[in-house]
VEXMIMI-688878 format. One line per field, with one value per residue: residue in three letters; residue number from 1; chain; x, y, z of N, C-alpha, C, O in turn. Coordinates in pm, whole numbers. Layout:
BEGIN
res [Ala, ...]
n [NUM, ...]
chain [A, ...]
n.X [X, ...]
n.Y [Y, ...]
n.Z [Z, ...]
ca.X [X, ...]
ca.Y [Y, ...]
ca.Z [Z, ...]
c.X [X, ...]
c.Y [Y, ...]
c.Z [Z, ...]
o.X [X, ...]
o.Y [Y, ...]
o.Z [Z, ...]
This chain:
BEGIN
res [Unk, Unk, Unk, Unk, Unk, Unk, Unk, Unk, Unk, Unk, Unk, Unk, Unk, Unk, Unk, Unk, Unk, Unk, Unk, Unk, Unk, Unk, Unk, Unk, Unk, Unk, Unk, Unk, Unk, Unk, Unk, Unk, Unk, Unk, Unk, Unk, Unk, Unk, Unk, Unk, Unk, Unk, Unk, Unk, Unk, Unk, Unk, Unk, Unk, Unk, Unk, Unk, Unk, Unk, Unk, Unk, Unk, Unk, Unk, Unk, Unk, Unk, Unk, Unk, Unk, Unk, Unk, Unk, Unk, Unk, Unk, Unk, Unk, Unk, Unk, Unk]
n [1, 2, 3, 4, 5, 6, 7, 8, 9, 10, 11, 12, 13, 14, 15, 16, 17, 18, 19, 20, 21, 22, 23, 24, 25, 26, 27, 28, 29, 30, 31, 32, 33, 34, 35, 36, 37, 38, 39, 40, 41, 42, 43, 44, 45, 46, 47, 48, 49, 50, 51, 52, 53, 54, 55, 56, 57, 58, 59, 60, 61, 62, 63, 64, 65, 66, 67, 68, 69, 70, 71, 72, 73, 74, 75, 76]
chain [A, A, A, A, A, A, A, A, A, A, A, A, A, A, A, A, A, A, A, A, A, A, A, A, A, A, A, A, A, A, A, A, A, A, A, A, A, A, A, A, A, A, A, A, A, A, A, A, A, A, A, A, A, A, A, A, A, A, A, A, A, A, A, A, A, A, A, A, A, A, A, A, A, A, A, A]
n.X [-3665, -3584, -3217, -3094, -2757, -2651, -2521, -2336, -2245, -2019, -1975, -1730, -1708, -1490, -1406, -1234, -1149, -982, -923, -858, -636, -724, -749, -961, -1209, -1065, -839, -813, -914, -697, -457, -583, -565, -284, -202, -323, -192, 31, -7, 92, -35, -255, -352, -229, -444, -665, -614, -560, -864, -984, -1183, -1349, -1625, -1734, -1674, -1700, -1651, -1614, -1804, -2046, -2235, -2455, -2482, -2522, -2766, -2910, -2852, -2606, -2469, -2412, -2281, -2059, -1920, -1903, -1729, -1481]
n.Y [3654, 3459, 3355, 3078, 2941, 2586, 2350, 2083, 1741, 1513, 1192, 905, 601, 369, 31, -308, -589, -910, -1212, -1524, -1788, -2043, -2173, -2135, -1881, -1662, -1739, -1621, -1395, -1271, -1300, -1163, -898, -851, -859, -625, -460, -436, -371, -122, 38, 141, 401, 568, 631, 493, 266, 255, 316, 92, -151, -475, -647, -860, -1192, -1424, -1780, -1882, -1926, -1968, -2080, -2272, -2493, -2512, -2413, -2178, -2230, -2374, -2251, -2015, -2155, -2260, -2002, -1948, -2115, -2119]
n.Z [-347, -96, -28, 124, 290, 268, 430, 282, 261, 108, 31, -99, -181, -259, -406, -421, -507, -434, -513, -340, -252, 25, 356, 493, 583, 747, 745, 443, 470, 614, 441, 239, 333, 394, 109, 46, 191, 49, -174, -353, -578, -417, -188, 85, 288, 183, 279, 538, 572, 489, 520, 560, 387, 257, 225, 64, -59, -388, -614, -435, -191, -191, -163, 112, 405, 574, 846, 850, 702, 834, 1119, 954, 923, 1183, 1255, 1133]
ca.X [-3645, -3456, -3161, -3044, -2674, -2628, -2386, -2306, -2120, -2028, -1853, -1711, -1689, -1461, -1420, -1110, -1167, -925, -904, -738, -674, -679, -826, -1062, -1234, -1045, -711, -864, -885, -574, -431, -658, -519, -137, -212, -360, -102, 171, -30, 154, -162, -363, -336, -234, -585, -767, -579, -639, -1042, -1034, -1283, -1379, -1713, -1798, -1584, -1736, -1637, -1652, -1921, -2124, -2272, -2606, -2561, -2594, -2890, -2874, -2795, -2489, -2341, -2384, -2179, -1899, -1837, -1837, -1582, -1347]
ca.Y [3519, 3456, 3223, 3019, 2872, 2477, 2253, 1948, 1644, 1397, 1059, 838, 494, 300, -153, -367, -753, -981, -1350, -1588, -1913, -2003, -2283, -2058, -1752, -1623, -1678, -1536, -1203, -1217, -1334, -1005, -753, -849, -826, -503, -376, -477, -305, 11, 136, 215, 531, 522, 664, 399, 127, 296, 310, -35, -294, -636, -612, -979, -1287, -1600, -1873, -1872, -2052, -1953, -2207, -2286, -2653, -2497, -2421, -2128, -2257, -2477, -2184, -1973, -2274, -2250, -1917, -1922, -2235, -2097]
ca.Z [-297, 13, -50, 262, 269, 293, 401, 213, 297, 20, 98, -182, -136, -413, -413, -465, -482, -422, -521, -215, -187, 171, 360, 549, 557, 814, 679, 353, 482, 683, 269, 168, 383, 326, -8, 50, 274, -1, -326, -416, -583, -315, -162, 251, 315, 114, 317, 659, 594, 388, 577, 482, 354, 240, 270, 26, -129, -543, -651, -370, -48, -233, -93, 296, 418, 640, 963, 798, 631, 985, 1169, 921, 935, 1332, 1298, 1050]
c.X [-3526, -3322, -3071, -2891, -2656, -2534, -2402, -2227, -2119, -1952, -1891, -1637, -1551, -1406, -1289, -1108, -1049, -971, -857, -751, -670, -753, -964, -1075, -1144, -918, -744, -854, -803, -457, -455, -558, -354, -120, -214, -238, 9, 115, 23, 43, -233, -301, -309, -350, -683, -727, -631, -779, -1097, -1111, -1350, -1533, -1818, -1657, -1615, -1657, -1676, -1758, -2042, -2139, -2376, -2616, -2530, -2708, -2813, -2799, -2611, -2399, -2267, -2243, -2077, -1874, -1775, -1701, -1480, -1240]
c.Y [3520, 3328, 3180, 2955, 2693, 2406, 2119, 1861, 1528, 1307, 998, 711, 446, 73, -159, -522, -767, -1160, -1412, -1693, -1947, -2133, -2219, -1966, -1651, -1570, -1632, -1411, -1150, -1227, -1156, -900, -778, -833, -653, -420, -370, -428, -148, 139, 177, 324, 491, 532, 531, 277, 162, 292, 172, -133, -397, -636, -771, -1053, -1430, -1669, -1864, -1963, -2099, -2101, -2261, -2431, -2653, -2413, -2304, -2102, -2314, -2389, -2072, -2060, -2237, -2125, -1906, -2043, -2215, -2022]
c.Z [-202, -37, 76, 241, 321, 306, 382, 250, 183, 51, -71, -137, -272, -352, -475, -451, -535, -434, -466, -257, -89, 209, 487, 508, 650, 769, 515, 348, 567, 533, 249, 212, 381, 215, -37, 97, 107, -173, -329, -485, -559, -244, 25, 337, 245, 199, 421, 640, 562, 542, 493, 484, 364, 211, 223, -67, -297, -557, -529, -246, -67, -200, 81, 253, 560, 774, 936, 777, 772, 1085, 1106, 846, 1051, 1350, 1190, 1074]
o.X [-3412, -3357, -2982, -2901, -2646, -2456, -2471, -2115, -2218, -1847, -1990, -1533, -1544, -1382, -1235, -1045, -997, -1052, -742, -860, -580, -812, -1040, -1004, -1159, -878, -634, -809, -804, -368, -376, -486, -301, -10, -141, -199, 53, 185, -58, 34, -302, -178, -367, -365, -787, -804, -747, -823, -1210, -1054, -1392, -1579, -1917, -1552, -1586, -1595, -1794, -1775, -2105, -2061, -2423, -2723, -2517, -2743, -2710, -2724, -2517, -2281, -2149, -2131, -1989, -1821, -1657, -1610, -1399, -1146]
o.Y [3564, 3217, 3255, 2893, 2687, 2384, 2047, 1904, 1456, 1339, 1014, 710, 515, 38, -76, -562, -702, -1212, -1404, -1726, -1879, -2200, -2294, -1922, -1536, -1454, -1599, -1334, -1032, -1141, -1062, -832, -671, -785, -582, -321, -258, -447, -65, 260, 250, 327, 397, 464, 502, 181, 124, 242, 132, -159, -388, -623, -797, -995, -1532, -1606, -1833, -2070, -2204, -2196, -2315, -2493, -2751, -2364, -2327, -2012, -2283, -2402, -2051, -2013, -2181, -2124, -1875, -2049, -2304, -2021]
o.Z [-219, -79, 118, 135, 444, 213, 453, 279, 172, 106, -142, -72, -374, -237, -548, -353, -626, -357, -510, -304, -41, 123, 548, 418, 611, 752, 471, 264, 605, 535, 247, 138, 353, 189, -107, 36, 83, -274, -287, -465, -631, -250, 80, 438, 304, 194, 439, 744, 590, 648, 378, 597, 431, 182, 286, -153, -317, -498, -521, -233, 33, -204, 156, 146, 623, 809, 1010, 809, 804, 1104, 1171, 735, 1067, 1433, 1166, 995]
């Protein structure tokens, strides 16, 4: 049996939620990432790659209607 050599690449993702209060989404994840910047337990590599993934409201938007919730993200 012939055996061929392969190269592998593995990536590991890992998550960190944050709780804001804020009166937008915007300043939410300008909140987030000072937070972030200012946690000690993240690694300098985990902050450098960190991106904002999702950005809602607790208790979800289930009284917009797609277009509504569209709108007030672009106006926040």
């Amino acid at each position: 049996m012939n055996k061929k050599i392969y190269e592998i690449e593995m990536e590991s993702t890992t998550y960190h939620t944050w709780r804001i209060e804020a009166e937008s989404p915007k300043q939410a994840q300008l909140i987030a990432y000072a937070q972030m910047d200012n946690d000690e337990e993240l690694s300098h590599d985990w902050k450098i790659g960190a991106e904002i993934v999702s950005c809602n409201p607790l208790g979800g938007t289930s009284h917009m209607n797609d277009d509504e919730f569209g709108e007030y993200i672009k106006n926040s």
